[in-house]
C-alpha positions in Angstrom: -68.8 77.0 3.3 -68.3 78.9 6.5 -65.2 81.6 6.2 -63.9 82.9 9.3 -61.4 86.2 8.8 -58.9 87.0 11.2 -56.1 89.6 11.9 -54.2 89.1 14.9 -52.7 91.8 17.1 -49.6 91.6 17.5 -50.3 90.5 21.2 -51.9 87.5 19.7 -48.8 86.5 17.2 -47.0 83.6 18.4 -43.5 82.7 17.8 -43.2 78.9 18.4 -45.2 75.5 17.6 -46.5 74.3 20.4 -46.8 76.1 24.2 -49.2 78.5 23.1 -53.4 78.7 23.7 -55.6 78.4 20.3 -56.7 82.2 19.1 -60.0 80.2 17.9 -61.8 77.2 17.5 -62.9 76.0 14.3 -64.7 73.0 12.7 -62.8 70.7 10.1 -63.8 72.4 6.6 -64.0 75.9 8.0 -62.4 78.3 5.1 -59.8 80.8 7.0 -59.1 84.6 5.6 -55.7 85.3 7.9 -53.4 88.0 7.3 -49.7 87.2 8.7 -47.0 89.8 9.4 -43.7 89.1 7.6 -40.9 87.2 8.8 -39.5 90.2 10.4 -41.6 91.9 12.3 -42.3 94.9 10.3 -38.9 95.9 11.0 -37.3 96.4 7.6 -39.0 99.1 5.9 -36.1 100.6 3.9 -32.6 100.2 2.6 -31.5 102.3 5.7 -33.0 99.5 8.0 -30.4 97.3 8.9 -31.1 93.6 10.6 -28.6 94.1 13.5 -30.0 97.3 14.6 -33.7 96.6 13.6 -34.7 93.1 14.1 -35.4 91.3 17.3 -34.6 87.5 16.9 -37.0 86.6 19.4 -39.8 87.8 17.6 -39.2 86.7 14.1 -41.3 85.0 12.1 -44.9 85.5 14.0 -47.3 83.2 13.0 -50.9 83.5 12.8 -53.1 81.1 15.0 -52.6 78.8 16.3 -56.0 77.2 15.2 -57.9 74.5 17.3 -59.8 72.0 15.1 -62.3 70.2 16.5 -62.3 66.8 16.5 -58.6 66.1 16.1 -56.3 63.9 17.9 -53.1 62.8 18.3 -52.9 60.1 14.8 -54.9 62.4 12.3 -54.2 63.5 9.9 -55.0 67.7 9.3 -55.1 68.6 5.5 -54.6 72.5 4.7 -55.5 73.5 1.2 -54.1 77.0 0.0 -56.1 78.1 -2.0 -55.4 82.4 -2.1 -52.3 84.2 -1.1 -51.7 88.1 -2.0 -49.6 90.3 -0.8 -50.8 92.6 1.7 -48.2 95.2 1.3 -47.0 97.4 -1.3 -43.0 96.0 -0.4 -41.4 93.4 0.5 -38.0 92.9 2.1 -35.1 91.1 2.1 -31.8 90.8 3.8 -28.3 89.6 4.1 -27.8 89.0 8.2 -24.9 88.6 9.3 -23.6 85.1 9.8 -26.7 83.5 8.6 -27.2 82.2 5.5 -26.0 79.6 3.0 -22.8 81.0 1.5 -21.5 82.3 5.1 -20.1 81.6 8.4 -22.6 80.6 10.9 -22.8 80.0 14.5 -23.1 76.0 13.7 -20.1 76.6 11.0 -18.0 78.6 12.9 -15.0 80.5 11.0 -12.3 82.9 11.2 -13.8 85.7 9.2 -15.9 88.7 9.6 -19.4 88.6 8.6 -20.6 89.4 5.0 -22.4 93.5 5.2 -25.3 93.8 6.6 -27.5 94.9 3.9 -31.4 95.2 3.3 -32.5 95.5 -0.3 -36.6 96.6 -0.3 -38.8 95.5 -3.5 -41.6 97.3 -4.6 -44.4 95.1 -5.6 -46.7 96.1 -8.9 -49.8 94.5 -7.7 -51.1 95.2 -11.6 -48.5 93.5 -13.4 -47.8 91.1 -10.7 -44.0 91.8 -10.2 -41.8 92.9 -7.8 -38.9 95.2 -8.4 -35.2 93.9 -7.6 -33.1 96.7 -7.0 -29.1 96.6 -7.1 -27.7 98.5 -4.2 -23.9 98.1 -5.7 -24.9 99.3 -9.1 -27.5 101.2 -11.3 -29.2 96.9 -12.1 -32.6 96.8 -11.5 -34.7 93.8 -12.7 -39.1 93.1 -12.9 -39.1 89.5 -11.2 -42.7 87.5 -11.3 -44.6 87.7 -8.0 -44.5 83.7 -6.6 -46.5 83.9 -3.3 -46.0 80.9 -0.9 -45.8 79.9 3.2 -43.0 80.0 4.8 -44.9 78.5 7.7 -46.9 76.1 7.9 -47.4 74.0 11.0 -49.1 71.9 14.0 -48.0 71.4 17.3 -45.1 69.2 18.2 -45.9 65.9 20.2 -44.5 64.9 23.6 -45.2 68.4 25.2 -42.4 69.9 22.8 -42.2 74.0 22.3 -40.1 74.7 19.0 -39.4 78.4 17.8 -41.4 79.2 14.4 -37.7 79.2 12.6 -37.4 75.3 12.9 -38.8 73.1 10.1 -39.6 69.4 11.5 -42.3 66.5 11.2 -44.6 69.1 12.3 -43.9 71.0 9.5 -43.0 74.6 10.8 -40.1 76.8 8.6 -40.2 74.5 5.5 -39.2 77.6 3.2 -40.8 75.5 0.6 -42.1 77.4 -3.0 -44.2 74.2 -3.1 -46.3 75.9 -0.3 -48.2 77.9 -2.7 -52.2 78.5 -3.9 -53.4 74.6 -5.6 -51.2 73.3 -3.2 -52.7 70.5 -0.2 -50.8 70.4 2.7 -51.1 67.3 5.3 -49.7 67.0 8.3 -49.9 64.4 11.3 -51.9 65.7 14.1 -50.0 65.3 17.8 -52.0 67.1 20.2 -55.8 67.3 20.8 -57.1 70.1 18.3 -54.0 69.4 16.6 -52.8 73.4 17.1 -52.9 75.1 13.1 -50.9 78.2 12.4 -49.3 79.6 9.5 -47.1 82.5 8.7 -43.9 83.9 7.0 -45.1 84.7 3.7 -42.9 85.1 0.7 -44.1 87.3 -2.2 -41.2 85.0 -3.7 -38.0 82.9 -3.3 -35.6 81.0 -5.2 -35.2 77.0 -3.8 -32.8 77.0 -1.2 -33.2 80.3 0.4 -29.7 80.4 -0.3 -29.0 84.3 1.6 -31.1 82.7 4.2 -34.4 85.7 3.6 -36.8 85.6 0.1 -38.7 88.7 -0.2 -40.4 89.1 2.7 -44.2 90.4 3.3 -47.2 90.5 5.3 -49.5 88.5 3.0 -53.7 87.5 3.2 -53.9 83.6 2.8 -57.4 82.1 2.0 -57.2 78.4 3.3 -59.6 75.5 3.9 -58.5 73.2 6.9 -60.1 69.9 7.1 -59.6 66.6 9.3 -58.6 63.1 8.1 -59.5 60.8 11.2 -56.1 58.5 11.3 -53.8 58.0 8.8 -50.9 60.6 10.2 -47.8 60.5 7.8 -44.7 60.4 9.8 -43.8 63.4 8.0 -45.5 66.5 5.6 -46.9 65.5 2.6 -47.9 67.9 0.1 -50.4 67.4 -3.1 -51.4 69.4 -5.9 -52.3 68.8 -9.3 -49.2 67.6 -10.4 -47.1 66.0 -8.0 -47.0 64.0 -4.8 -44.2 65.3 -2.5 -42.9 64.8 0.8 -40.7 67.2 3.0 -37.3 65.9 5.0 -36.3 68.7 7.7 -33.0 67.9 9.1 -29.2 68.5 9.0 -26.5 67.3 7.2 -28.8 67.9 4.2 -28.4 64.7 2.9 -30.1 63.5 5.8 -33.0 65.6 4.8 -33.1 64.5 1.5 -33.2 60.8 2.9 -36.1 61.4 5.7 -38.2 62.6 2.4 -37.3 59.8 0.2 -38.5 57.4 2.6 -41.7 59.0 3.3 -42.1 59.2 -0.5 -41.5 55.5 -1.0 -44.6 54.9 2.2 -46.5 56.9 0.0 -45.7 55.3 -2.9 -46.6 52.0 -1.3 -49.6 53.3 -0.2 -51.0 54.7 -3.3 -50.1 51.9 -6.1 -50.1 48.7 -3.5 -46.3 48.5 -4.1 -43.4 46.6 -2.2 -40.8 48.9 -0.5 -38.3 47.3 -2.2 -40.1 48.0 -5.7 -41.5 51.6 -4.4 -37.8 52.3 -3.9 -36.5 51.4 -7.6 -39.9 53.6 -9.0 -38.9 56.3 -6.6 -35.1 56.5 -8.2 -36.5 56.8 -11.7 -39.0 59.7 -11.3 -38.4 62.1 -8.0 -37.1 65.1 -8.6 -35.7 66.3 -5.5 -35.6 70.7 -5.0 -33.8 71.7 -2.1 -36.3 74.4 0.0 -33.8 75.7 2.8 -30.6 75.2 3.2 -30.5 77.9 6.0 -32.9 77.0 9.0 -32.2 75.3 12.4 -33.2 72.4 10.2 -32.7 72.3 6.0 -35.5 70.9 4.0 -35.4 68.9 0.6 -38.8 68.4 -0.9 -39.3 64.7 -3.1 -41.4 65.1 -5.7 -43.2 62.2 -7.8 -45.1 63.3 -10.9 -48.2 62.7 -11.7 -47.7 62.5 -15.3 -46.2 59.9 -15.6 -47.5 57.6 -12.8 -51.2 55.7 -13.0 -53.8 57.4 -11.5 -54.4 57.6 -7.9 -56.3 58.9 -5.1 -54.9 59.8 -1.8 -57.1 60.1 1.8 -60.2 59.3 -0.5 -59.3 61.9 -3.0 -59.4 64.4 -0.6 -57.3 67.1 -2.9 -59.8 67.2 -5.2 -62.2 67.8 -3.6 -60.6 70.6 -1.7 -59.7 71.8 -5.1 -63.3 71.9 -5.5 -64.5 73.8 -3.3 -61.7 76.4 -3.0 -63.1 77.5 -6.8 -66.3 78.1 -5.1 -64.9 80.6 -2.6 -63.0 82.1 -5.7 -66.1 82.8 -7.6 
């Protein structure tokens, strides 16, 4: 298997799905090795950093790409697998901005109160014992939390000639914010534009579901990826597979409404896989899904529904597809 490797400049990052020319042009089952700068720019680098004075909100979250793959059309369906992700830094970052987050006022929830401290907390990563460090900037705490890489990012281009910055989550995918984005994991998104427009960025060395201060910790990370092509079949919406779950990701707002657009494209999928009635796919649905929210801070919030595996007959999805992506990701790992 062919594996390209690619650093962009930072001419070359671009901030939005859609609007912007392909870096590249690669064949379906071309292996990637990208590196991606964090979500903010480099800008945070210590405590002393703050977001107001430091970060430039029109160049946050750069993404890597985009990718054209050959062969791809408007009604595909592109299928990433994840298969490596490592940080690429020795820190990673994390801030409370002000008015953005989940447990403050924002510009959408406007109220009469000032903004919660800027603040930047910086955690060292131990690349040998796979941790980061929290450190308390109120107190003498400090705490060794497991290294969880994942995507923040992962997208295509919009359809209808649409341009949407890299903080929105949508059908395209985009800012998902979603720990499910992680190595194992199979990503599969409806294609909308000729070469269907692949980036990915905004890596997380780790986050807690829901985002909730609206930053995880923050880092430039190396992500080894396979992208193939699945000619038709487009979910409305981003599916995700790995080896123990089916899952599919609702990006809107209220929340609830995101938690709705993912229970229906669960229940198609459902239908699809097991040859079920909607009406019967629903009642399965309610018995099984678990349902972790991923952000509850973006333009958009995203709920992920997830059906195990476990406890539902086997099944193959796009003609098994994961598997065999699964496959051939442990021949690039050795």
């Amino acid at each position: 298997m062919r594996v390209i490797e690619f650093t962009p400049t930072p001419e070359q990052f671009a901030y939005t799905f859609g609007g912007v020319a392909p870096v590249m042009r690669i064949a379906p089952g071309t292996a990637l090795q990208l590196w991606s700068q964090d979500a903010f720019n480099f800008a945070l680098r210590s405590t002393s950093d703050l977001s107001s004075q430091k970060v430039d909100l029109r160049f946050v979250n750069p993404q890597t790409g985009p990718f054209y793959v050959e062969g791809a059309e408007p009604g595909d369906t592109l299928a990433i697998h994840i298969v490596e992700l490592t940080p690429a830094r020795n820190f990673g970052a994390s801030a409370a901005i002000p008015f953005f987050g989940g447990l403050t006022s924002t510009p959408v929830t406007s109220m009469l109160q000032e903004a919660l401290p800027d603040t930047t907390w910086i955690y060292e990563v131990d690349s040998d014992r796979q941790m980061v460090g929290f450190q308390a900037r109120h107190s003498d705490f400090e705490l060794a939390l497991p290294i969880n890489t994942m995507l923040g990012t992962v997208g295509v281009a919009p359809g209808a000639q649409e341009v949407r910055t890299s903080l929105v989550p949508e059908r395209f995918g985009g800012n998902m914010d979603s720990p499910e984005v992680r190595a194992g994991t199979t990503i599969f998104l409806g294609v909308n534009v000729d070469g269907a427009l692949f980036s990915l960025g905004d890596g997380h060395y780790r986050q807690g579901e829901g985002e909730s201060c609206g930053t995880a910790v923050e880092g430039a990370m190396n992500s080894l990826v396979i992208v193939d092509l699945i000619k038709g079949h487009a979910p409305a919406w981003p599916r995700f597979e790995n080896d123990d779950f089916w899952m599919a990701v609702g990006s809107a707002r209220p929340l609830e409404d995101s938690w709705r657009i993912g229970n229906v494209e669960m229940v198609r999928w459902l239908e699809e896989l097991y040859g079920l009635h909607t009406m019967d796919a629903y009642q399965l649905l309610s018995q099984v899904a678990l349902s972790p929210i991923a952000n509850v801070v973006d333009a958009n919030y995203s709920v992920v529904v997830k059906a195990p595996k476990s406890i539902l007959p086997t099944a193959t999805a796009y003609d098994g597809i994961h598997a065999d992506l699964r496959a051939r990701a442990a021949t690039l790992l050795g």
